[in-house]
C-alpha positions as CSV (number, residue, x, y, z in Angstrom):
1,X,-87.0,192.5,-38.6
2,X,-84.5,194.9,-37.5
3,X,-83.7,194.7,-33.5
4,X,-84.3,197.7,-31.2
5,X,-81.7,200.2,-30.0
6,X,-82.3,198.3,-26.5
7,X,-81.7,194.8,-27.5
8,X,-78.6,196.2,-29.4
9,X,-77.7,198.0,-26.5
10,X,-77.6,195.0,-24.0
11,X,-75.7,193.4,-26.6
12,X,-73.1,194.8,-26.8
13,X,-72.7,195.5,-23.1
14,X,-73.1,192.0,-22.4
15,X,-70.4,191.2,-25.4
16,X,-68.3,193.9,-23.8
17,X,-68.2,192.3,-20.5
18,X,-67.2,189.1,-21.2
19,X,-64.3,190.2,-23.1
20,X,-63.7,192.0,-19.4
21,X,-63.9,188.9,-18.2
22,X,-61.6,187.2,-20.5
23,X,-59.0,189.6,-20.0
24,X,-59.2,189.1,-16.0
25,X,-58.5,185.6,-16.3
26,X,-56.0,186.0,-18.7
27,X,-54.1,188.4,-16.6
28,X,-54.8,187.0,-13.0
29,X,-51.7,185.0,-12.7
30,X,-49.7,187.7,-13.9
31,X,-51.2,189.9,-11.4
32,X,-50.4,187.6,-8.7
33,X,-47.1,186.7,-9.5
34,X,-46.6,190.6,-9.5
35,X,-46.7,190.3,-6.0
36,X,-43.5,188.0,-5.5
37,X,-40.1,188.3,-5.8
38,X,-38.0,186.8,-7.9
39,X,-34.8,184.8,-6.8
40,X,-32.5,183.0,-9.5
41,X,-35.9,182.3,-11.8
42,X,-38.0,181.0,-8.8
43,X,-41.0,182.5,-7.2
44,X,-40.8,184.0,-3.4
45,X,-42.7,183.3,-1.3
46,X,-44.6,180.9,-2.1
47,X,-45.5,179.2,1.1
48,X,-45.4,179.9,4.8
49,X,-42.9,181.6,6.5
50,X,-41.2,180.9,10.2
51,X,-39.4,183.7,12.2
52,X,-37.8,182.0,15.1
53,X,-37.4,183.7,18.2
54,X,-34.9,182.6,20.9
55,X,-36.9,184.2,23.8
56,X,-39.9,182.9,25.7
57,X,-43.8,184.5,25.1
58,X,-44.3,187.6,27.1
59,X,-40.8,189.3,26.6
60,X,-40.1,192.2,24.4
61,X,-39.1,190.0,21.4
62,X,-42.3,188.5,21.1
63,X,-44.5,191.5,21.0
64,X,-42.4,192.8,18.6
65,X,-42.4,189.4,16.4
66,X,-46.1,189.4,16.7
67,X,-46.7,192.9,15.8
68,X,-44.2,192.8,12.7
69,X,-44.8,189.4,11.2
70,X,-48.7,190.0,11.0
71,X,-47.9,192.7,8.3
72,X,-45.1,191.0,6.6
73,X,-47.4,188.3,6.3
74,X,-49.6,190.8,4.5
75,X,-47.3,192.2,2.8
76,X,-45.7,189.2,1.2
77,X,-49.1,187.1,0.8
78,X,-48.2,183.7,3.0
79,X,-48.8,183.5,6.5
80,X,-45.6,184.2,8.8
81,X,-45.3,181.6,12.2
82,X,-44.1,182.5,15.1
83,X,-41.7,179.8,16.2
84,X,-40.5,180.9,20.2
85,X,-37.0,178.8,21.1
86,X,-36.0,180.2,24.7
87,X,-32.8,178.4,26.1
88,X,-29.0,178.7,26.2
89,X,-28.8,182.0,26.2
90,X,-30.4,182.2,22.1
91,X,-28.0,179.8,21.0
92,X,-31.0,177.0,20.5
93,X,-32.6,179.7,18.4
94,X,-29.4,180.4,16.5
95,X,-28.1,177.0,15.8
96,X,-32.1,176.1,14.5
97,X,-32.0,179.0,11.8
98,X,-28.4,178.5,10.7
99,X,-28.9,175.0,9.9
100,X,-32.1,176.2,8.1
101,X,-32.3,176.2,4.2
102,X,-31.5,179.8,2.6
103,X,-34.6,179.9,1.3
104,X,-35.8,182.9,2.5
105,X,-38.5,180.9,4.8
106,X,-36.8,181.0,7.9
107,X,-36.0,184.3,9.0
108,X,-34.5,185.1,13.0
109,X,-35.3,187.9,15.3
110,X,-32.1,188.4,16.8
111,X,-31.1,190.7,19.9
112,X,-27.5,191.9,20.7
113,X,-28.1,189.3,23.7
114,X,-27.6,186.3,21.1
115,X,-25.7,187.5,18.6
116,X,-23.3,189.7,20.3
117,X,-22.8,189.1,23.7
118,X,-23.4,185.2,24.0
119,X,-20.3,185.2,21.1
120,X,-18.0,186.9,23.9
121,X,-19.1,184.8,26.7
122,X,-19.1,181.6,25.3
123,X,-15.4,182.2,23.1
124,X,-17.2,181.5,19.7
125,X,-16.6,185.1,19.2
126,X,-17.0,185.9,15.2
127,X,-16.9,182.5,14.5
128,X,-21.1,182.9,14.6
129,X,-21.1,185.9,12.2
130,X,-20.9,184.3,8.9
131,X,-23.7,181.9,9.8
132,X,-26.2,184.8,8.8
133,X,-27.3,187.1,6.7
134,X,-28.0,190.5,8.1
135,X,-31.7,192.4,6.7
136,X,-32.4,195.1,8.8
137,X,-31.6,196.0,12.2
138,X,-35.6,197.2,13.5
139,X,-35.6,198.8,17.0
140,X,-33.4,199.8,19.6
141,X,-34.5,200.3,23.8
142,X,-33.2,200.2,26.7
143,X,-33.2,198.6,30.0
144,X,-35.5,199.6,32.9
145,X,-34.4,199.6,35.9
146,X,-37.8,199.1,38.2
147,X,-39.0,198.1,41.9
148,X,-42.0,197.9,43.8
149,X,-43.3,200.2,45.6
150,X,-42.9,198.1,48.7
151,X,-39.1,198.4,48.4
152,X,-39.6,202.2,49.4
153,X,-36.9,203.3,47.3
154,X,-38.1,206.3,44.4
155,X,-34.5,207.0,43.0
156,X,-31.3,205.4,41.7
157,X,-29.0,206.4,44.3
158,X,-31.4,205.5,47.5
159,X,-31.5,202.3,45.9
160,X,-27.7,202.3,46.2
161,X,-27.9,203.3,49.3
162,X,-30.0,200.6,49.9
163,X,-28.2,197.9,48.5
164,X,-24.6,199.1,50.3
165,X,-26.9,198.5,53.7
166,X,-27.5,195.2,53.1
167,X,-24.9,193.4,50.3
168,X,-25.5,190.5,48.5
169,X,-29.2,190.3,50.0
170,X,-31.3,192.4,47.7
171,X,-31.9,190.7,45.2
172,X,-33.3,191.3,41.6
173,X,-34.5,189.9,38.9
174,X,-33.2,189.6,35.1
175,X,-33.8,187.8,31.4
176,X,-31.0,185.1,32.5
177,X,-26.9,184.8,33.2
178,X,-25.2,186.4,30.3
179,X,-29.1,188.6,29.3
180,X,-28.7,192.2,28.8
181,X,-30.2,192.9,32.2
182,X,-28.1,190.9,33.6
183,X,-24.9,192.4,32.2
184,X,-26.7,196.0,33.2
185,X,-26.9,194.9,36.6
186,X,-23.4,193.7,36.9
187,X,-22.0,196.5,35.4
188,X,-24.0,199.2,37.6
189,X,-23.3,197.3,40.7
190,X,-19.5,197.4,40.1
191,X,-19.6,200.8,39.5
192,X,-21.4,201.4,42.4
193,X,-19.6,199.5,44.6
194,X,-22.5,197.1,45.6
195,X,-23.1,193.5,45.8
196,X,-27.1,192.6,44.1
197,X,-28.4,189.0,44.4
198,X,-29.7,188.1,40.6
199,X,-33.1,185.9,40.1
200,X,-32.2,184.9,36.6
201,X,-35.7,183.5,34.6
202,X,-36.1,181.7,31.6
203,X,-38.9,184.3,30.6
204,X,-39.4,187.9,30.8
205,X,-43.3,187.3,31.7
206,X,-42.4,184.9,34.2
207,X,-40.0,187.5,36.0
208,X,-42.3,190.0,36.1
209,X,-44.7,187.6,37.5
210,X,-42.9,187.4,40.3
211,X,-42.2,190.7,41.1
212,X,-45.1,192.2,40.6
213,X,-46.6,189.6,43.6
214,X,-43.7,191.1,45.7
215,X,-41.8,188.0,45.7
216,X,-38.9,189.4,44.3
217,X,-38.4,193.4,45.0
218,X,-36.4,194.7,41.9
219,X,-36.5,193.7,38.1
220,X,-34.0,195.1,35.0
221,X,-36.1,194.3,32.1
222,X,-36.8,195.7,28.6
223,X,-38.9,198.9,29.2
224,X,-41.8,197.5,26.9
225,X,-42.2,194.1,29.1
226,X,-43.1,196.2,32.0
227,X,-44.4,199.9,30.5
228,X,-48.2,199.4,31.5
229,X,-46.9,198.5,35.0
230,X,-45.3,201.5,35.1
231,X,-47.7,203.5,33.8
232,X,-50.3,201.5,36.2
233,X,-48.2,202.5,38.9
234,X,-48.0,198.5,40.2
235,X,-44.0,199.3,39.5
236,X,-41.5,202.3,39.6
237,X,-38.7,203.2,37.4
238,X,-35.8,204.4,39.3
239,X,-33.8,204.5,35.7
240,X,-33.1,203.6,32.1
241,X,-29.4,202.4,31.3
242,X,-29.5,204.3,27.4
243,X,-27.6,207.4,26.6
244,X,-31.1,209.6,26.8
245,X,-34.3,209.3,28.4
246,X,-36.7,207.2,26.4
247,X,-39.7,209.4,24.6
248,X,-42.7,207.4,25.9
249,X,-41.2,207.8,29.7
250,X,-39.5,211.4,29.6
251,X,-39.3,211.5,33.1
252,X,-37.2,208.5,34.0
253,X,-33.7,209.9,34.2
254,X,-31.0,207.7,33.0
255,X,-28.4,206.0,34.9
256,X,-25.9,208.6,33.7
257,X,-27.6,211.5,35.1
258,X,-28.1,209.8,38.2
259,X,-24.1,209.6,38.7
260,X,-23.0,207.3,36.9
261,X,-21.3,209.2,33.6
262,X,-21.1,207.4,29.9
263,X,-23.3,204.1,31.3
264,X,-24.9,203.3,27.9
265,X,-26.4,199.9,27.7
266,X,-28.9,199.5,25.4
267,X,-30.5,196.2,23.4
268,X,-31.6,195.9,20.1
269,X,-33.9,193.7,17.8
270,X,-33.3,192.8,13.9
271,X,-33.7,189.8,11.7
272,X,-31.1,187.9,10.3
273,X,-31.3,185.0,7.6
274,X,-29.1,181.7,7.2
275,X,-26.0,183.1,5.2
276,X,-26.7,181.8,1.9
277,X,-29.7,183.7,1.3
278,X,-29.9,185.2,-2.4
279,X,-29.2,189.1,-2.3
280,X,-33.1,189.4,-3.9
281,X,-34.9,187.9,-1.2
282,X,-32.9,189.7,1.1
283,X,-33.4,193.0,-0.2
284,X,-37.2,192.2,-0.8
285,X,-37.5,191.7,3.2
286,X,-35.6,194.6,3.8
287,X,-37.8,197.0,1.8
288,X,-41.0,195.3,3.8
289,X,-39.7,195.3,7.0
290,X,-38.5,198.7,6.7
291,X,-41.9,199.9,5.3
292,X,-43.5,198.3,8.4
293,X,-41.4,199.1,11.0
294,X,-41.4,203.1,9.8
295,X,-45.4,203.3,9.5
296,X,-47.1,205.2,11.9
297,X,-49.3,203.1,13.5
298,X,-46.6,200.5,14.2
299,X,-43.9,203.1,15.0
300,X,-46.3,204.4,17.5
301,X,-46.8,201.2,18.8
302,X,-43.1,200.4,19.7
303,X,-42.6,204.3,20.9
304,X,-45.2,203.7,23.5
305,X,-43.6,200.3,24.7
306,X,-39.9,202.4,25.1
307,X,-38.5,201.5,21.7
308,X,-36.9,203.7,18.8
309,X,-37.5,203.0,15.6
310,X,-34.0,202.0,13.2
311,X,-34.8,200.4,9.9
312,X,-31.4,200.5,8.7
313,X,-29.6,198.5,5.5
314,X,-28.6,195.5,5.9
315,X,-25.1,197.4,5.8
316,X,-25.8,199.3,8.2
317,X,-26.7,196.3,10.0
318,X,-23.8,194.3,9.5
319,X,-21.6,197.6,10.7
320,X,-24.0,197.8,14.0
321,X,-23.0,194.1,14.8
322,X,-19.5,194.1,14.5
323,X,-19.4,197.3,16.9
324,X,-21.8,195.6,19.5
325,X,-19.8,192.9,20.0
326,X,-17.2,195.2,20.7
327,X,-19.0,197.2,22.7
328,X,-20.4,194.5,24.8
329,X,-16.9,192.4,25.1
330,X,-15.5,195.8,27.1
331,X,-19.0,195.7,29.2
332,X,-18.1,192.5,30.4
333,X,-14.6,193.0,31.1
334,X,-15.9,195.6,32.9
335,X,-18.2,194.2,34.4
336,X,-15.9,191.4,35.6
337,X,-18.2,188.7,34.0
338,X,-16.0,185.5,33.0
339,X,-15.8,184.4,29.9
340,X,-14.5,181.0,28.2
């Protein structure tokens, strides 16, 4: 007896799905493995990921770490750890990651405060360079100069004024001796002519801290550490030390257009790998990094905490180093900082 259309039917739906099936499994590795790179034959990544930090929680550095790693750890498929090393100045942090395997696991979110000022102050100079491996060079902000509304000062130049009235006793606080804050301070004050006391901290969080509870009056900080502050009115930007105003605070003049012509101090964060790295993982980072840095929710993100987008080639990166530590090596001659 002949089966019905239906029981044919089912059949061959049934036979057609678990050919469907078959073909799934068959091409489920492949389909995974799409997803990773390749370097000299072997799979990447295949495991975690650590992006060391050489600042403390709270600073700009780790919102940025936080906010970038959680994609690239969706974008690559492996979970990325945040691994925070404050101390010497980011030389902990450096030494850790250039002792690393190139692997491509270990990746550092460097500053121009640890890789091209602490080189000039401590006499390694380019000695460090060749112990990494540039990928992409991701934002770029500048320092806030900020007080307290207690302090009574709403300008730049009062606080000059200020600080000529009572030398060496107003004291503010910075990131730490040798920090970009620090070296913005120094370098303002000399041109300026005034003496400021500096509060260096360990940590960005723990600075604010302090002067938020009035303990100390004035702070140079990364503008995203303190933006909500600002915007909360608890603190009040008298000035940002870039070359132009930053576009999530338009109306915080810079230090230049408050007298002080061709002041340009800015900071930067990128990520650097130990030197060895093979030329495929580092381009596959790049291209991720890039892609999240430059979307638009995450662009927006760092806009509204003071920073600019970069996303540059590794290259670029490279160039943007070398000229830094430049840069900052007449800063601190400048600024009359010794170095070693």
């Amino acid at each position: 007896m002949n089966e019905s259309p239906h029981r044919l039917c089912v059949a061959r739906v049934r036979a057609s799905r678990r050919r469907i099936l078959r073909l799934i499994a068959i091409a489920a590795p492949s389909l995974c493995i799409g997803r990773l790179a390749f370097a000299n034959g072997v799979a990447y990544p295949t495991r975690p990921l650590r992006f060391v930090v050489p600042n403390a929680a709270g600073g700009s550095s780790d919102l940025v770490v936080r906010l970038v790693g959680a994609r690239l750890g969706d974008a690559l498929g492996q979970p990325v750890i945040v691994d925070l090393r404050p101390g010497a100045s980011g030389r902990i942090a450096m030494d850790n990651v250039a002792k690393s395997p190139p692997d491509g696991y270990t990746l550092f979110l460097a500053n121009n405060g640890s890789v091209a000022i602490l080189p000039t102050v401590d006499g390694t100079g380019e000695s460090s360079q060749p112990a990494f491996a540039p990928v992409s060079r991701l934002t770029s902000l500048s320092i806030v100069i900020a007080a307290t509304p207690a302090l009574g000062v709403t300008t730049l130049p009062e606080l000059i004024e200020r600080a000529k009235s009572m030398p060496d006793l107003l004291p503010y606080a910075s990131g730490g001796i040798g920090s970009t804050s620090h070296l913005s301070a120094a370098l303002l004050s000399r041109r300026a002519g005034v003496k400021l006391l500096q509060i260096p901290y360990s940590g960005t969080a723990i600075a604010v801290k302090d002067v938020l509870s009035g303990e100390v009056p004035l702070i140079f900080t990364h503008l995203g550490t303190v933006a909500s502050y600002l915007r909360g009115g608890q603190l009040r930007a008298l000035a940002v030390t870039g070359r132009r105003r930053a576009a999530a605070f338009p109306e915080i003049p810079t230090v230049a257009e408050a007298g002080f012509p061709n002041f340009d101090v800015t900071t930067w964060h990128g990520v650097l790998v130990p030197a060895a790295t093979s030329s495929e993982i580092v381009q596959r980072l790049h291209g991720e990094l890039v892609r999240i840095v430059t979307d638009g929710e995450v662009r927006e993100r760092l806009e509204d905490m003071g920073m600019e987008v970069v996303g540059n080639t590794p290259a670029q990166f490279a160039a943007d180093i070398r000229a830094d530590r430049e840069h900052w090596s007449t800063v601190i001659q400048d600024a009359g900082l010794p170095t070693r």
